[in-house]
C-alpha positions in Angstrom: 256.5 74.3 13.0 255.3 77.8 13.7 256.5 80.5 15.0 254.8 81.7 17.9 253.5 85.2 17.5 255.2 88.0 19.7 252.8 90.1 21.2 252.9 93.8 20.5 252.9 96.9 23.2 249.3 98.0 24.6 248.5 101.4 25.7 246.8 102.1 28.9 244.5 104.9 28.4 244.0 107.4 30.6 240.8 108.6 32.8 238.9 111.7 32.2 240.0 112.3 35.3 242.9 115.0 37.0 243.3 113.9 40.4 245.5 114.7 43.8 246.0 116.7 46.7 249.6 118.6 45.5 248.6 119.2 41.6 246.2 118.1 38.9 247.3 114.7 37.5 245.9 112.7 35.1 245.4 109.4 36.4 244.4 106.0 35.2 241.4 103.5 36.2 241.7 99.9 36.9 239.7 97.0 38.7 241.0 95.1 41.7 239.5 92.0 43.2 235.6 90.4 42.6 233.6 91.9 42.1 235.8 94.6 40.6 235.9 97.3 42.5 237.6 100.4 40.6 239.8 103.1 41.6 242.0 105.4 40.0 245.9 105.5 40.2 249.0 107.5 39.0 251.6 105.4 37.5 254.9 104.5 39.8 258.1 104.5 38.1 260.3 103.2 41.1 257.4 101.0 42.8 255.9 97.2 41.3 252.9 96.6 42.9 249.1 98.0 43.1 248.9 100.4 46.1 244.9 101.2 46.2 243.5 103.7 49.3 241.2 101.6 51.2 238.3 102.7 53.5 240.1 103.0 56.8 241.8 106.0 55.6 238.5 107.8 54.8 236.8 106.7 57.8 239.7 108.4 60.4 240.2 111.4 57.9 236.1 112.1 57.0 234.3 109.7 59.5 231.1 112.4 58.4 231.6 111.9 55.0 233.8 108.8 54.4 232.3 108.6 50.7 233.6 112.0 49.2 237.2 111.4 50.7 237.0 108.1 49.0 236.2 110.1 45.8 239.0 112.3 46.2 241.3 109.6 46.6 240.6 107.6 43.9 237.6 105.2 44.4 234.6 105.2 41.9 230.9 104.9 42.7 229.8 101.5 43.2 225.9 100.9 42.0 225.3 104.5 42.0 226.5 104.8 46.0 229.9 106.3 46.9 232.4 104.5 48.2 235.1 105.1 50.5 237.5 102.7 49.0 238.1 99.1 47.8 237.4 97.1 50.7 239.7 93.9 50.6 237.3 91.6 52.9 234.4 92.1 50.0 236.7 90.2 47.2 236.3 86.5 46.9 239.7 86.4 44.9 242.2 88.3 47.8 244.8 85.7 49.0 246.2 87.7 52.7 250.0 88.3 52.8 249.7 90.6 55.7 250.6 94.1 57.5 254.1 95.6 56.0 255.6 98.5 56.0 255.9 100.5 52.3 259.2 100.1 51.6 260.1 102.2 48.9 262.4 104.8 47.6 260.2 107.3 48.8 260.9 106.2 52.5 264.1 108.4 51.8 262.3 111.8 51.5 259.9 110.9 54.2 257.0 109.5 52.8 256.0 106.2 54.9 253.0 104.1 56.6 252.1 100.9 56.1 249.7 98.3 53.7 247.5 95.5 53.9 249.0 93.3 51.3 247.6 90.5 49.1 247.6 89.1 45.8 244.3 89.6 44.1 243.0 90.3 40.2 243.5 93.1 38.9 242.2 94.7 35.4 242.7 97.4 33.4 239.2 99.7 32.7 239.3 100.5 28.9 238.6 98.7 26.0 239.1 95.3 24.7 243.2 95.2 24.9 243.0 95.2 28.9 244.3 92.4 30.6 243.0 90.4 33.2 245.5 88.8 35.2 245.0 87.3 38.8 247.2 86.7 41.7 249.1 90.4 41.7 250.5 91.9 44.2 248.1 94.6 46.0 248.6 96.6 48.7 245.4 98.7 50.6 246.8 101.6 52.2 245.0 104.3 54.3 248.3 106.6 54.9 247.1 110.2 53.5 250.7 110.1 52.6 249.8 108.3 49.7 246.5 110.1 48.9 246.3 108.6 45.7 246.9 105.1 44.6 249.5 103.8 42.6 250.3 101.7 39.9 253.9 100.1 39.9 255.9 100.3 36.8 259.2 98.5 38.2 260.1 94.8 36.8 261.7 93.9 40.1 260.1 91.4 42.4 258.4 91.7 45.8 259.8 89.8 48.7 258.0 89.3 52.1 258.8 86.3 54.5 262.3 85.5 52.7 264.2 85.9 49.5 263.4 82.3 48.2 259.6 83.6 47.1 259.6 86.6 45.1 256.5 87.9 43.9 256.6 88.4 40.2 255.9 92.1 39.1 252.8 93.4 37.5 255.1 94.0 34.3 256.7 91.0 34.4 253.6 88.7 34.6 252.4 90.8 31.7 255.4 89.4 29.8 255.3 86.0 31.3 251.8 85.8 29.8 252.7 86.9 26.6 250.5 90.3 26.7 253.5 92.2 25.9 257.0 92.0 24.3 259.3 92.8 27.0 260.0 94.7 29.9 259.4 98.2 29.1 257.3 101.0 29.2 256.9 104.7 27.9 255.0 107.0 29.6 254.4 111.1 30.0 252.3 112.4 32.8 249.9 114.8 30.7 249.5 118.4 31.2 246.4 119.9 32.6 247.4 123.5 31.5 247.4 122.2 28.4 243.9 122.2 27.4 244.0 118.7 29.9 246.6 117.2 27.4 246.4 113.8 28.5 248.9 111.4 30.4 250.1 108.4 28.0 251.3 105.1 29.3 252.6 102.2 26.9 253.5 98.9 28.2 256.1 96.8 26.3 257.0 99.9 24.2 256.3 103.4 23.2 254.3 105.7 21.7 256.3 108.0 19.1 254.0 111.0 19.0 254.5 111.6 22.1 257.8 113.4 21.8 260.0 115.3 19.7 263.4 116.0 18.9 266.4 114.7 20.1 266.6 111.5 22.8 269.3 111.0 25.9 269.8 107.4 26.2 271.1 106.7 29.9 272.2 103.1 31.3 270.4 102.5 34.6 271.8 102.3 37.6 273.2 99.2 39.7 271.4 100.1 42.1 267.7 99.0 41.2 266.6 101.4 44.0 267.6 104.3 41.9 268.0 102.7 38.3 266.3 105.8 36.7 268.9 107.9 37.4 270.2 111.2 35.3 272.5 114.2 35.7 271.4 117.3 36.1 274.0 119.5 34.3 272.1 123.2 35.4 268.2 124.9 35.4 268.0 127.7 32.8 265.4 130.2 34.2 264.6 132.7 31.6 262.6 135.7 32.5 262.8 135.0 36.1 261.9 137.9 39.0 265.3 139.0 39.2 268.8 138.1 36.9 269.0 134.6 38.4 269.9 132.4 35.3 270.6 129.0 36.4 269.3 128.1 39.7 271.1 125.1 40.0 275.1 125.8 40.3 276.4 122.2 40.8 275.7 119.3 38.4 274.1 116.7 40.8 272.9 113.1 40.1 269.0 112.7 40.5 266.2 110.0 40.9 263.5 110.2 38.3 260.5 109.7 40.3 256.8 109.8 38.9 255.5 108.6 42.5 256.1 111.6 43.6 255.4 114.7 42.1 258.0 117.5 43.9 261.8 117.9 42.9 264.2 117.8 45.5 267.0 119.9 45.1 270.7 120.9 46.9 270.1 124.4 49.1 271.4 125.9 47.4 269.3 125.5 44.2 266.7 126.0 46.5 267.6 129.2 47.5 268.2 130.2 44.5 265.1 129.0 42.7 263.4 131.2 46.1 265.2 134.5 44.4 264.0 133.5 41.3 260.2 133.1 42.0 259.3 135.4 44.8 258.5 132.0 47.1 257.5 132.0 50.6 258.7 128.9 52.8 256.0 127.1 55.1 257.7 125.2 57.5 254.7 123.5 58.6 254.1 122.1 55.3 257.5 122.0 54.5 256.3 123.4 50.7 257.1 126.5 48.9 254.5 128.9 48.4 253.5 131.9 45.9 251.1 133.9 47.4 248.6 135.5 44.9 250.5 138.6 43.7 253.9 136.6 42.6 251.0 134.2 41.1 249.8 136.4 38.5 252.9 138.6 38.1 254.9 134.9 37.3 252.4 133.9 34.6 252.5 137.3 33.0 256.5 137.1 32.4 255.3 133.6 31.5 258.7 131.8 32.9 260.4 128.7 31.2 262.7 126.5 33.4 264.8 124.7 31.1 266.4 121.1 33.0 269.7 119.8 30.9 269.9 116.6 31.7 273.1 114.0 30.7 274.4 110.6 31.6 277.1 112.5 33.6 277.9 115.7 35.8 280.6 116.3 33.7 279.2 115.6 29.9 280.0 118.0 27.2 277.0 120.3 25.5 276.3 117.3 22.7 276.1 114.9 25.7 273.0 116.5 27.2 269.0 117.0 26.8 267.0 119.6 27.1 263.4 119.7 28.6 261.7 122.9 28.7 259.0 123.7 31.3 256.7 126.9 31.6 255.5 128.3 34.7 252.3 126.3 34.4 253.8 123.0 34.9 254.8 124.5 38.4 251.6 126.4 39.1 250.5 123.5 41.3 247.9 123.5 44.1 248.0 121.6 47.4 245.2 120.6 49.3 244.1 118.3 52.5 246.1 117.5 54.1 248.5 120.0 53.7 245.8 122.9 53.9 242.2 122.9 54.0 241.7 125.1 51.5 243.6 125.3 47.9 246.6 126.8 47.8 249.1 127.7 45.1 252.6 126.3 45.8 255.5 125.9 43.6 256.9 122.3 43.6 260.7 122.0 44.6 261.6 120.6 47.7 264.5 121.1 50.3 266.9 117.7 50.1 268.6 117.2 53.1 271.3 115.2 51.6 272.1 114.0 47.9 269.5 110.8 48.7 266.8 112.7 48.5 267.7 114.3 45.1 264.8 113.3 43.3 262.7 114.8 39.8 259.3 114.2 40.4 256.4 114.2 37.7 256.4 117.7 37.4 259.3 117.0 35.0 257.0 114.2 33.2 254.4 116.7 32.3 257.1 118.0 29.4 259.2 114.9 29.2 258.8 111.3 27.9 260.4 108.6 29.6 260.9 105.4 28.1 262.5 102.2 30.3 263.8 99.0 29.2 264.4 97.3 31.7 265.8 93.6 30.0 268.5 96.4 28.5 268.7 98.2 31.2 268.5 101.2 29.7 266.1 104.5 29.4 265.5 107.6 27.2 264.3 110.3 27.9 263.1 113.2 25.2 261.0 116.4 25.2 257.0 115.8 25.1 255.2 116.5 22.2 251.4 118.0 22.2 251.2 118.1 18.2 249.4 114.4 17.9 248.3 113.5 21.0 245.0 112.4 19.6 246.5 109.3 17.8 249.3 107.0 18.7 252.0 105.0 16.9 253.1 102.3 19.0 256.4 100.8 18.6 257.5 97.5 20.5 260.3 96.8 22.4 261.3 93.2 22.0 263.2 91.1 24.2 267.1 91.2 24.0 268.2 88.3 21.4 269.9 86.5 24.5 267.2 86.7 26.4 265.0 83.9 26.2 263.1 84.1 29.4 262.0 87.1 31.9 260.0 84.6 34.3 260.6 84.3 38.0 263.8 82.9 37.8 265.1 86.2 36.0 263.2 87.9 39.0 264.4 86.6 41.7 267.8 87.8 40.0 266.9 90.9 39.8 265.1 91.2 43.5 268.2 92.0 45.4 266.3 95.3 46.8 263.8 94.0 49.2 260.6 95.6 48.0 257.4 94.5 49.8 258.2 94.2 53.1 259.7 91.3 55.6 259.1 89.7 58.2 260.9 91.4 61.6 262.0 88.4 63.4 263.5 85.1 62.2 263.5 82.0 64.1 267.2 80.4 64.3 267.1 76.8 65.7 269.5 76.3 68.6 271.6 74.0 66.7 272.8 76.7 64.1 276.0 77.9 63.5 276.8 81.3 65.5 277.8 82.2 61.3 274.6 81.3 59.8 272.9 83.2 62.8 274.8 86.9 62.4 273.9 86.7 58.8 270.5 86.5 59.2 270.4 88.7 61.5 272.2 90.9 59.0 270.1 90.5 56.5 267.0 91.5 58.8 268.3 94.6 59.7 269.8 95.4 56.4 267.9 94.2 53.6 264.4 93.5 55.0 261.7 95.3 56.1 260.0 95.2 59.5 256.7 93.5 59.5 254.2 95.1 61.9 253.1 93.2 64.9 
């Protein structure tokens, strides 16, 4: 008998496109529902599921032009006409879940609204190796929170009425269909400064010219909330406005978060980091500024910030990675909401506690992540520019023991409650008072609050 053929990783290719309203991102086109409708997304490396801006977000924030906000947030022209968003109710393939609340990581540094889930197609818009699979989990969202959609990365399931249905992952029905080896991905965010260097995104694998040098290789965490987490030993800041060296003076544990593209430091980093670059705090915004002076005198001492990462807060010097930024990687712009007009901002954020210390995809601009999630495990290594017009694409396979990484190996692994629950639970009269409190426990505790 045969042996059936292993599938090997696929790349996702990027758009031509840099989109957002807090940088320049290079983001990533795919079809939802049919007709297709397409739209363009930034991938998630803490979320699972399609999260697509739909038209009631453009209609309350543009109601005079509902088509060019749809533009800016991600939705493509359809028949020559442009569109406000992908409207759920046009799709003959959406199956309704209903109204929940985004429960994510991100709640934690106070990102938050709501989404219109369902399960629906959802395709890939490049070349022959996209996949076309059906039934995924999609949420619409109009929350200018989340200007720009997202594409989940995470293996973990999504759970909505109970914990006895997860939703398999985007990822993992890739694997369940045999399109890719395993549970993995590698991905860099792309670097507009860099001639619009762009974004690479492999899915049941990596892409080896994408970095360089030495790798950190970091178990994830147990909590699958936080599973990409890493130490961060110090910043090196090297020609700096003043003699401030290392603008973080405690090793703290961090989130790596490509959702998201700020890093959130301890004050005190923050202050320091404020010496450092001449920034201005708006407390409206709650964003660091550099108004137009510090701009250009910045990128004429043209500024590295190096990040040593580690496995530990107290690892030795051969126990760490370096990634080195420039200035440019933080020369970001914000727009609506935050302002109406573009404005240069540098992107580190205030934490108000050590679970909101979180490395956004500022980092990813110079760094390569790669996950593996049936390992649990990730790397993470300096980017590399050098061959970014080729690739060479090297699989992941599954672990030997591993045999499976269906539903029944997700509903292991869906101990985080990830899209949403409903808020009450009807007990009958005849339960025990036991059975009762620990519902009741876990609604409070591990679900989410569906909205009425």
């Amino acid at each position: 008998m045969a042996a059936t053929a292993v599938p090997g990783p696929i790349s996702w290719s990027p758009s031509t496109y840099w989109d957002g309203n807090d940088g320049a991102w290079n983001s990533f086109l795919v079809q939802v529902g049919t007709p297709a409708q397409s739209s363009r997304v930034l991938p998630s490396t803490t979320g699972q599921e399609f999260w697509i801006p739909v038209p009631d977000g453009c209609t309350a924030a543009s109601p005079d032009d509902p088509g060019y906000c749809g533009f800016l947030r991600g939705a493509l022209p359809v028949d020559g006409t442009k569109s406000s968003g992908p409207a759920t109710k046009e799709s003959s393939t959406w199956n309704v879940i209903g109204v929940y609340t985004l429960d994510a990581q991100e709640l934690d540094l106070g990102y938050g609204g709501n989404g219109f889930h369902g399960r629906d197609t959802v395709v890939w818009v490049n070349a022959s190796t996209s996949p076309k699979l059906t039934q995924q989990v999609v949420a619409g969202i109009a929350d200018p929170d989340w200007w720009v959609g997202l594409a989940g990365l995470g293996s973990k399931a999504s759970n909505f009425t109970n914990f006895n249905n997860p939703l398999p992952s985007y990822l993992s029905n890739l694997v369940d269909q045999d399109r890719i080896p395993s549970l993995s991905w590698g991905y860099t965010a792309g670097a507009s400064y860099r001639d619009r260097a762009q974004a690479s995104l492999t899915l049941g694998g990596y892409d080896t010219n994408c970095f360089e040098g030495h790798r950190l290789f970091i178990e994830m965490n147990a909590d699958n909330s936080r599973s990409l987490q890493v130490a961060v030993i110090k910043n090196l800041a090297e020609n700096p406005l003043n003699s401030t060296e290392n603008p973080l003076p405690t090793a703290t544990f961090h989130i790596i978060d490509a959702t998201v593209p700020h890093i959130w430091l301890p004050d005190d980093s923050i202050e320091a980091f404020v010496a450092a670059f001449g920034l201005t705090y708006d407390n409206v915004t709650d964003l660091f500024l550099v108004s137009d002076t510090m701009h250009e005198k910045l990128l004429e001492l043209n500024t590295t910030i190096t990040f040593v990462l580690s496995d530990s807060t107290t690892a030795a010097v051969e126990g760490t990675q370096n990634i080195v930024l420039p200035y440019a990687a933080f020369d970001l712009q914000a727009s609506y909401p935050f302002y109406q007009n573009s404005t240069n901002y540098f992107p580190v954020r205030r934490a108000a506690n050590d679970t909101q210390y979180t490395i956004g995809r500022t980092l990813l601009q110079e760094a390569y992540l790669i996950a593996d999630h049936a390992r649990n495990n990730f790397t993470i290594a300096q980017a590399s520019f050098d061959n970014i017009e080729t690739q060479s694409l090297v699989e992941i396979f599954k672990p030997a023991a591993s045999n499976t990484t269906g539903e029944k190996q997700l509903a292991d692994r869906s101990s985080g409650i990830s899209g949403g629950t409903i808020g009450s639970v009807v007990v009958s009269a005849v339960a025990a008072v036991a059975i009762t409190a620990i519902l009741i426990w876990f609604s409070m505790f591990r679900k989410k609050k569906r909205e009425s």
